[in-house]
C-alpha positions in Angstrom: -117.2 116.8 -138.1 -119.8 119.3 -137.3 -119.5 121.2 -140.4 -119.1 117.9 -143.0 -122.5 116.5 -141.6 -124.5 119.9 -141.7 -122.6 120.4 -145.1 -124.0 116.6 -146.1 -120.5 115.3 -147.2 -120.7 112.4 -145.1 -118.5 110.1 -147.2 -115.4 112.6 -145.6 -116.5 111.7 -142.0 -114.0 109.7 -139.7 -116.9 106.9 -138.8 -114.9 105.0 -135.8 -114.3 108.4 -134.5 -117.8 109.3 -134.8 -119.2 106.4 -133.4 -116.9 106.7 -130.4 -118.0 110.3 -129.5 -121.5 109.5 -129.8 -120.7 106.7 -127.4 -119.4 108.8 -125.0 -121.8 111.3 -125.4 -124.7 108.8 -124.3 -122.5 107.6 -121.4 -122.1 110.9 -120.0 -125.5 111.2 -120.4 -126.7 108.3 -118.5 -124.5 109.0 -115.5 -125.8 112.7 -115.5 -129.4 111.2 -115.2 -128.2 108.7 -112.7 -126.6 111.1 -110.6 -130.0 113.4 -111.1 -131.9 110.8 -109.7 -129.9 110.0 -106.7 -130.0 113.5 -105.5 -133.6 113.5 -105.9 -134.1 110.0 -104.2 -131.6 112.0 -101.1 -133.8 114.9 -101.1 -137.1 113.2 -100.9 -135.7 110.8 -97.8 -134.7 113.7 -96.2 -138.2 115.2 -96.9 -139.7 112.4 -95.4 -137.7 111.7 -92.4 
């Protein structure tokens, strides 16, 4: 899909398919950031107790 969107032939692109990876992309995200920010919330308690 990679290759049809750099190519610009976006009327051969599988849309639901799309759509899902994008959504799965951003929720992988999110929980990477969330999981970030509890091991930085761990390491400053740690730090201060």
């Amino acid at each position: 899909m990679a290759d049809l969107i750099e190519a610009g032939r976006f009327a051969e692109l599988d849309i639901e398919n799309l759509v899902e990876e994008v959504r799965d992309l951003s929720k992988r995200e999110r929980d990477r950031l969330l999981s970030s920010l509890r091991l930085i919330g761990h390491h400053l308690l740690k730090w201060d107790y």
